[in-house]
C-alpha positions in Angstrom: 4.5 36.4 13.9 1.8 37.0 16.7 1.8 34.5 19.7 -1.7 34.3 19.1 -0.6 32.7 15.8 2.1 31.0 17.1 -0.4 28.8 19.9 -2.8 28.2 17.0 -0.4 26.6 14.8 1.0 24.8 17.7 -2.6 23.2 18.0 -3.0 22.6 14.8 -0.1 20.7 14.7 -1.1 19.0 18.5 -4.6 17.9 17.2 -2.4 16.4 13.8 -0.3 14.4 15.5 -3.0 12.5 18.1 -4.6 12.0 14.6 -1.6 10.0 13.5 -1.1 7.8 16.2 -4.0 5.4 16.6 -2.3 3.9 20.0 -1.9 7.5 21.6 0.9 10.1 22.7 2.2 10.8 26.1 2.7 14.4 26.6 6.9 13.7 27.1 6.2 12.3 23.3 4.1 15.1 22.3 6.6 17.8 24.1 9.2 16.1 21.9 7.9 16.0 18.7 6.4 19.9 19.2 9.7 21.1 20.9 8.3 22.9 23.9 7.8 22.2 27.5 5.9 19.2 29.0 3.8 21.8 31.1 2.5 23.5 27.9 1.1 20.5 26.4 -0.4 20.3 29.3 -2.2 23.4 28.8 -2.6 22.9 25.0 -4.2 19.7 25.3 -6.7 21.5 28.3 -7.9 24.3 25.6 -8.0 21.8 22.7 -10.2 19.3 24.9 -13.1 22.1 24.5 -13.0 21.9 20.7 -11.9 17.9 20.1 -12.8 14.6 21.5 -9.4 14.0 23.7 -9.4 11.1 26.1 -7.2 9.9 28.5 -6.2 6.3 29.1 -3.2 5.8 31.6 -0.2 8.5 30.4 -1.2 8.5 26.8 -3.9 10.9 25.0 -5.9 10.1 21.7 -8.6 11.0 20.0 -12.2 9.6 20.0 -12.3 8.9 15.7 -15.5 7.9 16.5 -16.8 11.2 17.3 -14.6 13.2 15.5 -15.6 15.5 12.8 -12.7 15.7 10.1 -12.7 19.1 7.9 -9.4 18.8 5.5 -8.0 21.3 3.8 -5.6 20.8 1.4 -3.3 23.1 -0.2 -3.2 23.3 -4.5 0.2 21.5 -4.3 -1.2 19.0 -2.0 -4.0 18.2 -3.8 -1.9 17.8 -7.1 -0.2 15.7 -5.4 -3.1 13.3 -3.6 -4.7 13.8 -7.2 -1.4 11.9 -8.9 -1.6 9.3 -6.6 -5.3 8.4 -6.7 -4.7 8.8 -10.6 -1.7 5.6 -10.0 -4.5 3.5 -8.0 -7.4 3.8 -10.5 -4.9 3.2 -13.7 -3.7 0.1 -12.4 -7.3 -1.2 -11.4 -9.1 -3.6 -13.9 -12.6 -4.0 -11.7 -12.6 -0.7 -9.6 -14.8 -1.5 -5.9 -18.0 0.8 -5.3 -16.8 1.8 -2.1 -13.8 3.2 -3.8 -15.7 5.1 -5.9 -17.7 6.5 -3.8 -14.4 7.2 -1.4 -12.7 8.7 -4.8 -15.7 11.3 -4.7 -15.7 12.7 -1.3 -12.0 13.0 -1.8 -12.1 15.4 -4.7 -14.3 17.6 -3.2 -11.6 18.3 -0.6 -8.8 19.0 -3.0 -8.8 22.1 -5.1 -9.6 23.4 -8.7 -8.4 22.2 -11.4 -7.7 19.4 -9.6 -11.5 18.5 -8.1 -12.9 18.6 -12.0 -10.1 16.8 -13.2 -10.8 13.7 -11.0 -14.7 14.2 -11.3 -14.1 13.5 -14.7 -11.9 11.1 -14.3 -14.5 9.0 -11.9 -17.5 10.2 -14.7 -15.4 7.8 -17.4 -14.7 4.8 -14.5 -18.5 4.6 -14.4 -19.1 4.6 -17.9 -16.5 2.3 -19.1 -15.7 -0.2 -16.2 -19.6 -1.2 -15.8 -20.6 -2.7 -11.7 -19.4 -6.3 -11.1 -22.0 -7.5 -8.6 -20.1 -10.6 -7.5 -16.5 -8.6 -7.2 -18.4 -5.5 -5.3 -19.9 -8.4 -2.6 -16.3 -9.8 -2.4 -15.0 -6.6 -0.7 -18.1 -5.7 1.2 -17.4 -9.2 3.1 -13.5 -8.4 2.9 -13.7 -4.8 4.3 -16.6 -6.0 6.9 -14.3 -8.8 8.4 -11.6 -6.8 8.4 -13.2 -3.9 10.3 -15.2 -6.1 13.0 -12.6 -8.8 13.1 -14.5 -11.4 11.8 -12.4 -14.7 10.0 -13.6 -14.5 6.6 -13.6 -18.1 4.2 -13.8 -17.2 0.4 -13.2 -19.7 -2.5 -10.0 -18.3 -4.3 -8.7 -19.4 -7.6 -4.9 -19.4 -7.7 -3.0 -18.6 -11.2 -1.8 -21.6 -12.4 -4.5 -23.8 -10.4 -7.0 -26.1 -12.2 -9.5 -25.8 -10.0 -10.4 -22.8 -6.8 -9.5 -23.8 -3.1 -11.0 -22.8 -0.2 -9.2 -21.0 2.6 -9.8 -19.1 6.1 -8.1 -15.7 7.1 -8.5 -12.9 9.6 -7.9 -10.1 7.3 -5.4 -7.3 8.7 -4.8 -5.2 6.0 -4.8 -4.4 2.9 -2.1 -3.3 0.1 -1.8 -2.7 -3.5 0.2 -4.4 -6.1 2.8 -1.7 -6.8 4.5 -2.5 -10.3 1.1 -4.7 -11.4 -2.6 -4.0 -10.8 -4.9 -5.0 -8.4 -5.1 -5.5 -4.2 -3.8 -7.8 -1.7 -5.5 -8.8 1.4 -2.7 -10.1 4.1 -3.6 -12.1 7.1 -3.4 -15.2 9.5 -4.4 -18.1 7.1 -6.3 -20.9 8.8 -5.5 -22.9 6.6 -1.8 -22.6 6.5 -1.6 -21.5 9.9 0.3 -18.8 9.1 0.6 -15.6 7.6 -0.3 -15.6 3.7 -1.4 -12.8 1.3 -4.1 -13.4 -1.4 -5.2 -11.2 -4.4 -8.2 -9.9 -4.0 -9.2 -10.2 -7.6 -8.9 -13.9 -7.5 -11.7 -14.1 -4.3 -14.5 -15.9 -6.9 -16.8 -15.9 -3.7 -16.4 -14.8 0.1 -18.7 -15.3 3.8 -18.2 -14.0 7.0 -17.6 -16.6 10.1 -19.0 -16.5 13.2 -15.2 -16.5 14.3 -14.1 -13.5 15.9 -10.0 -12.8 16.3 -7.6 -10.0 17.3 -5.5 -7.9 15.5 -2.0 -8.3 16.5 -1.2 -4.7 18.3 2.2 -4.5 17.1 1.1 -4.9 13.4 3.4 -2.7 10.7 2.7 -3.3 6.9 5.8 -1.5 6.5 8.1 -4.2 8.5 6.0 -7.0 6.8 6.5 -6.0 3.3 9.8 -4.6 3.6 11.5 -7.5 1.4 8.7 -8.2 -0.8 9.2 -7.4 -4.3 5.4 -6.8 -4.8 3.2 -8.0 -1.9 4.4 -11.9 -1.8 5.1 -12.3 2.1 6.9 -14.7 4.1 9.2 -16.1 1.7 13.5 -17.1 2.1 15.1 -13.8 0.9 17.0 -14.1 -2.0 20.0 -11.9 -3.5 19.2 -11.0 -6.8 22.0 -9.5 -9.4 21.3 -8.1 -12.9 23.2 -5.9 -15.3 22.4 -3.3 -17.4 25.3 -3.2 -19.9 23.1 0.1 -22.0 24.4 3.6 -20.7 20.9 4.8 -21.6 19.1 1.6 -20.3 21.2 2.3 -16.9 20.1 5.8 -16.8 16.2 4.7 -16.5 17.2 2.4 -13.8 18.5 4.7 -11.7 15.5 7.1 -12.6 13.9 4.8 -10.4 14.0 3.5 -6.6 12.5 0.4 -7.4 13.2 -1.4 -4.2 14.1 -0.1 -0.6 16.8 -2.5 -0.4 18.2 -2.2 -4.2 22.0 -1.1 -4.4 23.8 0.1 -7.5 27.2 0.0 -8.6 28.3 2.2 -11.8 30.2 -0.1 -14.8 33.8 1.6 -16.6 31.2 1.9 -19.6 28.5 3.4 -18.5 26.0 0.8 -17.4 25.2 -0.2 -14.2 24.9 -3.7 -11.8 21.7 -3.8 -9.3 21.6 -5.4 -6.5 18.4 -6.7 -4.3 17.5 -8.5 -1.5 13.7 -9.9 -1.7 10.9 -12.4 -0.6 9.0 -13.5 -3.8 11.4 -13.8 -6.8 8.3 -15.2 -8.6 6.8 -11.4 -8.8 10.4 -10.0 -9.9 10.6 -12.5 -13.2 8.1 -10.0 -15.3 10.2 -7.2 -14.4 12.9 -8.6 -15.9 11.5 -9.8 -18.7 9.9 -6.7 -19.5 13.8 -5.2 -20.0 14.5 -7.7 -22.6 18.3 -8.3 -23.9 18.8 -5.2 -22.0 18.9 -7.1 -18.9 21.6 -9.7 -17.9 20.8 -12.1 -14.7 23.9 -12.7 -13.2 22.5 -14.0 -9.8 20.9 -16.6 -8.3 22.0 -19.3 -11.1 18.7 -20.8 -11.4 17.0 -17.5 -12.0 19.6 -16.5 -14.5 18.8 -20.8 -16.4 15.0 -19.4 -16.4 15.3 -16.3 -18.0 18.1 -17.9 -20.7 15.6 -20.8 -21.0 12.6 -18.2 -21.7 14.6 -15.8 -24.1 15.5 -18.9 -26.3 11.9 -20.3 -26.7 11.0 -17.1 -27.8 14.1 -16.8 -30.4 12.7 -20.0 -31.5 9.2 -18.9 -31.5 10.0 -15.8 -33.8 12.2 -17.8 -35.8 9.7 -20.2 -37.0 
């Protein structure tokens, strides 16, 4: 390989990694992560200055988004890949946001054939059979504005098993999806509770902006904050959850799966298998469960495993009758 070659890749990969880090790189971090000498980044970041919005503040180097132009270019295995899980995200989604729409289309003209016509398709049928929900489509236009320009945002919000919708206050943060149900959570300091909450986005009858301005907390990471959370329920005690899967072939599709970072499993003489989990939001675990039927024992916490006995009986007795 030429060392023409070499340098350009080494650019490439400079240019990437200011990309990903929002907060900036010092050049000992950069010289780390690249492997080479702290005097060449130096000089790489002096020739890629010419081509890319680089600025300096203190020790660490970024790049102006602002004024950057992004040109991606995806491989066919990468684009299969960002194709399967955009495919994941529009599945799960009853009431699909313009704005993700339109986002879904820019996409797919940077990924590559068959993929591109695949998802143009795909977004064709959306249109078609998921027709514009006004009211929903304002919703996040105020949810993604606030969160953007830091704005409190007060929305009326219907809870589940509430009679009536509540008002409430937040400075939005971010945003994550429901991962074994569908929809979108918005997470951020509640006003109201003083504290953090999350709140599903589809349950936002009607949202304003303040005149409240607030800052993001720099040290921010969904990751850390959702670490325990069975689906996106945040804050909660943890709780030690214990089921067994007494089915060989029932215990086989639950270790198909890493269904929670913190799950453990421990192999049974016959074939099954226990699983073990540590999470915030048991509430959001109890479909789960259900949804494996008898194949699923609750051996832990004792009041979870009275609920799911309770449940299974009414609907013996339901089926009996």
């Amino acid at each position: 390989m030429s060392r023409a070659l070499v340098r350009a890749q080494r650019l490439q990969r400079l240019e990437e990694l200011l990309l990903a880090a929002p907060r900036g790189l010092t050049t000992e971090e950069l010289a780390k992560q690249l492997n080479i000498h702290r005097t060449t980044v130096w000089r790489d970041l002096r020739d890629l200055m010419e081509t890319v919005p680089i600025y300096q503040d203190g020790d660490r180097y970024s790049i102006d988004r602002a004024t950057y132009l992004t040109n991606v270019r995806l491989s066919a295995g990468e684009s299969l890949m960002l194709h399967l899980a955009l495919r994941i995200m529009i599945r799960r989604m009853t009431h699909i946001p313009p704005i993700m729409l339109t986002a879904l289309e820019k996409l797919a003209l940077a990924l590559r054939d068959p993929v591109t016509s695949d998802l143009i398709d795909s977004l064709t049928r959306l249109r078609s059979e998921r027709p514009l929900d006004q009211n929903r489509a304002r919703v996040w236009e105020v949810l993604v504005q606030g969160w953007l320009e830091q704005v409190t945002v007060r929305f009326v919000y219907q809870k589940f098993q509430a009679e009536r919708p509540a008002q409430y206050e937040i400075q939005p943060y971010l945003f994550e999806p429901a991962v074994l149900s569908e929809g979108v959570y918005v997470l951020g300091y509640s006003l109201t509770h003083h504290a953090l909450r999350t709140f599903k986005v589809e349950r936002i009858v009607r949202a304003t902006l303040t005149t409240q301005t607030f800052q993001r907390p720099a040290d921010l990471n969904v990751d850390e904050l959702v670490q325990h959370a069975w689906g996106i329920w945040y804050g909660e005690e943890l709780t030690d959850v214990h089921l067994r899967f007494r089915d060989p072939s029932v215990a086989r599709r639950v270790r198909e799966t890493l269904w929670h970072p913190s799950q453990r499993l421990e192999e049974l003489p016959d074939g099954g298998a226990d699983w073990l989990v540590r999470v915030a939001g048991v509430k959001e675990l109890i479909p789960w469960i259900r949804g494996w039927r008898a194949d699923c024992e609750v051996l832990a916490p004792d009041w979870l495993r009275a609920q799911i006995a309770h449940e299974m009986s009414r609907a013996a007795r339901l089926y009996q009758e």
